[in-house]
TISEPA-281518 format. One record per residue (C-alpha): residue number from 0; chain; x, y, z. Coordinates in Angstrom, 3 decimals, padded with zeros to 6 digits. Layout:
BEGIN
+-----+--------+----------+----------+----------+
| num | chaine |        x |        y |        z |
+-----+--------+----------+----------+----------+
| NUM |      A |        X |        Y |        Z |
...
+-----+--------+----------+----------+----------+
// end
This chain:
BEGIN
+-----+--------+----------+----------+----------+
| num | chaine |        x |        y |        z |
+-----+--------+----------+----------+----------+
|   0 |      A |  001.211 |  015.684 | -016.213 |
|   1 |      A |  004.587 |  015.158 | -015.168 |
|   2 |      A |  005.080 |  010.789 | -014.356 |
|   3 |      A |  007.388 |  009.121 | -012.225 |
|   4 |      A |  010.878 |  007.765 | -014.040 |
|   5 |      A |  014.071 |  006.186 | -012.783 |
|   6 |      A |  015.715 |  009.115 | -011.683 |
|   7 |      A |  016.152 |  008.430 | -008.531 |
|   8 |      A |  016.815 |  004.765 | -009.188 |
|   9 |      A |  019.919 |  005.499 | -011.843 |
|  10 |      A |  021.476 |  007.686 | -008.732 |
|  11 |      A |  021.961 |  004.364 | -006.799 |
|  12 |      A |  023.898 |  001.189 | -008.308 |
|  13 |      A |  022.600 | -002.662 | -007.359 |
|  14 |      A |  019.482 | -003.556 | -006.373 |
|  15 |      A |  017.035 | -001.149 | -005.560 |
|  16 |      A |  013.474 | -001.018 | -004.260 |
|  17 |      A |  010.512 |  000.803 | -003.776 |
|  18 |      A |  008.117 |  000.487 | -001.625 |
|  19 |      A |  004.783 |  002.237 | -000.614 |
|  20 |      A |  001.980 |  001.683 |  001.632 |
|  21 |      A | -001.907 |  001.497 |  001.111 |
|  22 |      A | -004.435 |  001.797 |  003.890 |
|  23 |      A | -003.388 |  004.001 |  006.613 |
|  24 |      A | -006.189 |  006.016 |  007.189 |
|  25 |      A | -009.111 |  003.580 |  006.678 |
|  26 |      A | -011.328 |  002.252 |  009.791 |
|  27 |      A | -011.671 | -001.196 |  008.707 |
|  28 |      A | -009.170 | -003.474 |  007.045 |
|  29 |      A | -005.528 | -004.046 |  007.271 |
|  30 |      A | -002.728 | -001.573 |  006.001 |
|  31 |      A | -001.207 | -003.239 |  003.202 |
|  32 |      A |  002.341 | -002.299 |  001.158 |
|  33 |      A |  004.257 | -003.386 | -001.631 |
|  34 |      A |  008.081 | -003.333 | -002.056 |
|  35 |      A |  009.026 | -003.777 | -006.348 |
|  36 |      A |  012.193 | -004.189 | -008.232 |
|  37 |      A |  012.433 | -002.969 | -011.681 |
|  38 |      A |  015.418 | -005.336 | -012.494 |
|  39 |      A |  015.384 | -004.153 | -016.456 |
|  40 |      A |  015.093 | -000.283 | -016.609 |
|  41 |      A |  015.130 | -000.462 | -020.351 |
|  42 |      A |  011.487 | -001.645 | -020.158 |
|  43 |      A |  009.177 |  000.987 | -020.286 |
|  44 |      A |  005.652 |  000.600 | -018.776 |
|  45 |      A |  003.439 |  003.849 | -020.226 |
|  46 |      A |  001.341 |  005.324 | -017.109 |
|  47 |      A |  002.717 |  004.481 | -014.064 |
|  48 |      A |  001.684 |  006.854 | -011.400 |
|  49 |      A |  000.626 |  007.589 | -007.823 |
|  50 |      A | -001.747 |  005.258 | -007.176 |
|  51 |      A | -004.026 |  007.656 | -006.390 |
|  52 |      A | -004.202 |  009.716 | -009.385 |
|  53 |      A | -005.312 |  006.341 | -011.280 |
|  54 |      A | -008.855 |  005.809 | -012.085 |
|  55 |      A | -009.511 |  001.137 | -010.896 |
|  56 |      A | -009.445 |  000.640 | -014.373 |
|  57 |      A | -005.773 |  001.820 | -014.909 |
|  58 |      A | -004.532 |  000.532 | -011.984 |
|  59 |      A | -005.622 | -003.037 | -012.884 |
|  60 |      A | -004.422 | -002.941 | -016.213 |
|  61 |      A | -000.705 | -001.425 | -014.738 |
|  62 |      A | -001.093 | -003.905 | -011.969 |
|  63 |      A | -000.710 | -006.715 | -014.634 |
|  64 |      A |  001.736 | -005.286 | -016.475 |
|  65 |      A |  004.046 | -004.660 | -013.382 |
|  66 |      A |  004.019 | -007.761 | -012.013 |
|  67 |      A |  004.598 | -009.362 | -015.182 |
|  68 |      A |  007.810 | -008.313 | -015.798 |
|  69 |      A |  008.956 | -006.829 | -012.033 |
|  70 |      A |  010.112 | -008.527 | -008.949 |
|  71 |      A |  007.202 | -007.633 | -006.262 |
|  72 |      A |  006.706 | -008.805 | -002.695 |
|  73 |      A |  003.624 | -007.872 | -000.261 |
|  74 |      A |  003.465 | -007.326 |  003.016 |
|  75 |      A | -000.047 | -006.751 |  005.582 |
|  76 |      A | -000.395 | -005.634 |  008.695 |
|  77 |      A | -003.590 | -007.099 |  010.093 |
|  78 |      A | -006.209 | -005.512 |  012.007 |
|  79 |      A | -004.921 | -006.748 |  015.430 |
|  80 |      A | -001.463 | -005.705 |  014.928 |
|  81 |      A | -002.775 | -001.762 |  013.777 |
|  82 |      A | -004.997 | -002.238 |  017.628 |
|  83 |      A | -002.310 | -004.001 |  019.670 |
|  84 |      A |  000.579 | -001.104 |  018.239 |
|  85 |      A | -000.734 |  001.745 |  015.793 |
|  86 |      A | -001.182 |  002.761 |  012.773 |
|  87 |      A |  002.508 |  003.962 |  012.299 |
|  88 |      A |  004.565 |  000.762 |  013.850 |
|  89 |      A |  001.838 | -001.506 |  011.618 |
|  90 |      A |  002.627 |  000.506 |  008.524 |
|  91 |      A |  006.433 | -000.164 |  009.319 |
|  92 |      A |  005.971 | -004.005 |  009.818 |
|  93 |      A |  003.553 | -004.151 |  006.497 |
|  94 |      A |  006.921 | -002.549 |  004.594 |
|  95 |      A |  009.655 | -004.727 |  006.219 |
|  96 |      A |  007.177 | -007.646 |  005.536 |
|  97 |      A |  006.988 | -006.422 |  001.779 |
|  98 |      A |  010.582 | -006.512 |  001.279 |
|  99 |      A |  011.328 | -009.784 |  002.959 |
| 100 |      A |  008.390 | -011.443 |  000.765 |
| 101 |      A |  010.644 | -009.725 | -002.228 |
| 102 |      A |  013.501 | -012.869 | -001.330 |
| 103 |      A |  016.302 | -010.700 | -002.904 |
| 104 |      A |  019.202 | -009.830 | -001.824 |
| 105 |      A |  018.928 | -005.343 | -002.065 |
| 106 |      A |  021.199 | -003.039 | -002.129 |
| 107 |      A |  018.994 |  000.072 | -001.478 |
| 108 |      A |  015.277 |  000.315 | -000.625 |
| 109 |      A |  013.667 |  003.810 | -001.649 |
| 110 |      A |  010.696 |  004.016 |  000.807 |
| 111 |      A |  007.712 |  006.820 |  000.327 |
| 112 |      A |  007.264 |  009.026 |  003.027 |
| 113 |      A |  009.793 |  009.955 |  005.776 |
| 114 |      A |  009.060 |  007.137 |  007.975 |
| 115 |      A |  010.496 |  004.306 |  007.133 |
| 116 |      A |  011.002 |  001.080 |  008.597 |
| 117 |      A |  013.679 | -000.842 |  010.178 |
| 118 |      A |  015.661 | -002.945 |  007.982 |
| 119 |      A |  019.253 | -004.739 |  006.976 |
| 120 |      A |  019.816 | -002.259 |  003.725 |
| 121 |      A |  020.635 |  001.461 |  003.209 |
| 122 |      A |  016.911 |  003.491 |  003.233 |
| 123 |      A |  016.417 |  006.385 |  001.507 |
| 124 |      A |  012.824 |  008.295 |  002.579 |
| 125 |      A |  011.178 |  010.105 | -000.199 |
| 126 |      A |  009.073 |  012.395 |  000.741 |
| 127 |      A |  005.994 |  012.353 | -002.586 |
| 128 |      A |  008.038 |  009.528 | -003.567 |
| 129 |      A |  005.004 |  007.876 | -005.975 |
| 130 |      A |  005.040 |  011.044 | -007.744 |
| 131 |      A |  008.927 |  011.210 | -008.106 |
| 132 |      A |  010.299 |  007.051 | -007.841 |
| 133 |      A |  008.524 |  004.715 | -010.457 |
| 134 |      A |  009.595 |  001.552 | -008.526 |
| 135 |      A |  007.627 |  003.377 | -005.668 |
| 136 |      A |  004.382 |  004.468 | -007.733 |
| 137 |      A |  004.777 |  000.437 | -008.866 |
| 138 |      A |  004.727 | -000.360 | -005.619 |
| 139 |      A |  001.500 |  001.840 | -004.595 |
| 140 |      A | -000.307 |  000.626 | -007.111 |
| 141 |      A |  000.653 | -003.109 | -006.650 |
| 142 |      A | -000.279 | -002.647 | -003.016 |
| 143 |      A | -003.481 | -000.329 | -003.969 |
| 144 |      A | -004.938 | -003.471 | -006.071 |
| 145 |      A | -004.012 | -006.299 | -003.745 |
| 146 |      A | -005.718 | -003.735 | -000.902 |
| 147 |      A | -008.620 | -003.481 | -002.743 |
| 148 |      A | -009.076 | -007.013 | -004.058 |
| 149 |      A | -009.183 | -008.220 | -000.275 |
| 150 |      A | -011.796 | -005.439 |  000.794 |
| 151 |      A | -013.956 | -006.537 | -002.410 |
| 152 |      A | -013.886 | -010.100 | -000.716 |
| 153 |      A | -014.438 | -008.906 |  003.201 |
| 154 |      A | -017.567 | -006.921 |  001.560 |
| 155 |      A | -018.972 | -010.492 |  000.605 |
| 156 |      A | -019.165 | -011.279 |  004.211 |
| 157 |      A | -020.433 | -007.713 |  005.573 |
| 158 |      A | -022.132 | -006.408 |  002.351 |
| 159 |      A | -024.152 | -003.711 |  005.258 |
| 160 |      A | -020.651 | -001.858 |  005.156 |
| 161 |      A | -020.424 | -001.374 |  001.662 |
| 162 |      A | -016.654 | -002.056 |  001.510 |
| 163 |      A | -016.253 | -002.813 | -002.093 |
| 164 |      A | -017.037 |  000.980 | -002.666 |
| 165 |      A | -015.788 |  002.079 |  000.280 |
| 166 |      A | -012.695 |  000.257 |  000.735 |
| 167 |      A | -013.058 |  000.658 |  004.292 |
| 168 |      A | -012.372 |  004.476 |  004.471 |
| 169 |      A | -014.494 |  006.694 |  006.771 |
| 170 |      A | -017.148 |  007.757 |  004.159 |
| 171 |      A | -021.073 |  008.777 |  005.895 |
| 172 |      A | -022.145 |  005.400 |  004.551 |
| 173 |      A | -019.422 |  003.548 |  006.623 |
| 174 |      A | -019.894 |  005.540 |  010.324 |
| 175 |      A | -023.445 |  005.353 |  009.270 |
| 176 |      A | -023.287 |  001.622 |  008.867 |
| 177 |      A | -021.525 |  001.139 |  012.108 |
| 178 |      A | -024.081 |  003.441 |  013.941 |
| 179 |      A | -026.554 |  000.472 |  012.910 |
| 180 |      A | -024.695 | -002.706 |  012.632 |
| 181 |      A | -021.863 | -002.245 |  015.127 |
| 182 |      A | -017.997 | -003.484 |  014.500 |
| 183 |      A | -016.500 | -006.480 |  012.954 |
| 184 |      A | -013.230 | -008.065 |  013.634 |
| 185 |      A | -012.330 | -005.790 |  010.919 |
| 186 |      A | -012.946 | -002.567 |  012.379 |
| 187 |      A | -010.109 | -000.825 |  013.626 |
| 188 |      A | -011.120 |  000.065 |  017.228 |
| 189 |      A | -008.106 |  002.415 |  018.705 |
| 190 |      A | -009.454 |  004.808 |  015.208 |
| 191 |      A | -010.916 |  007.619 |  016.775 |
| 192 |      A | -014.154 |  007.766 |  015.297 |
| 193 |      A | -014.716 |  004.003 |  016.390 |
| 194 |      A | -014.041 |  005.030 |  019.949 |
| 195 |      A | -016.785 |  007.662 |  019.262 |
| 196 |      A | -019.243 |  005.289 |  018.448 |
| 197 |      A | -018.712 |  002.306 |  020.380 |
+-----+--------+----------+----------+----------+
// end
């Protein structure tokens, strides 16, 4: 399996960050992303990755190690905000709130995707960027955990939903759950198959 590395990073000079987003396509919850700043490339974390190609387990333990020696800010778009705009302009705000939680100074921000936000530094788009960028697969999975740390709590309160598997996502449990309980203040309700059912 071929891994993220610096690549990218050792093209640019200064400070340079990644960022990546978590929680686009889910029907509950907010879209959360992470900007991180590997400001020592000499230190070698084994294993990071897309997010998604991490089993929990991994991500937690590369969650811990990231933030322990990176520079990492967070950034959420609520529930509101994804109704009031969309899913796109919420994902942009959760990415310019990442980086401005960062408090440094950048000199480039390598963003995954090829929509990225609005902001005072040079942005590069990198289309499979987590697979390619390891300040951006840092920043999936940074954003990945946080993500699914706060659905694990919002389950507490609306266990019926079954978020902590879930995470929120459109499974059969979820639309099932909705057919019998309803929406929360959590549900998204401009997501299509909300509209469906409500």
């Amino acid at each position: 399996m071929a891994y993220p590395d610096f690549t990218l990073e050792n093209k640019l000079s200064g400070v340079i960050a990644g960022v990546d987003e978590v929680g686009r396509g889910p029907l509950a919850g907010p879209v959360m992303s992470a900007a991180v700043v590997f400001t020592d490339r000499n230190i070698i974390i084994e294993g990071i990755n897309d997010s998604k190609k991490l089993t929990a387990k991994n991500r937690r333990v590369l969650y811990e190690k990231i933030t322990s020696v990176a520079k990492f800010g967070i950034g959420m778009a609520s529930v509101e905000e994804i109704n009031s705009y969309n899913i796109l302009q919420a994902t942009k705000l959760s990415m310019k709130r990442a980086l401005m939680d960062l408090g440094l100074e950048l000199d480039y921000v390598l963003v995954d995707g090829n929509q990225p936000p609005k902001v005072k530094w040079q942005v590069e788009s990198v289309v499979n960027g987590d697979s390619l960028s390891i300040s951006i697969a840092a920043a999936s999975i940074v954003a990945k955990v946080t993500r699914d740390q706060l659905m694990q709590e919002l389950h507490i309160q609306y266990p019926q939903y079954n978020w902590y598997k879930n995470k929120g996502y459109g499974t059969k449990e979820h639309i099932e759950a909705i057919s019998l309980y309803g929406i929360t203040e959590h549900h998204r309700k401009n997501f299509a198959p909300i509209l469906k059912l409500c």
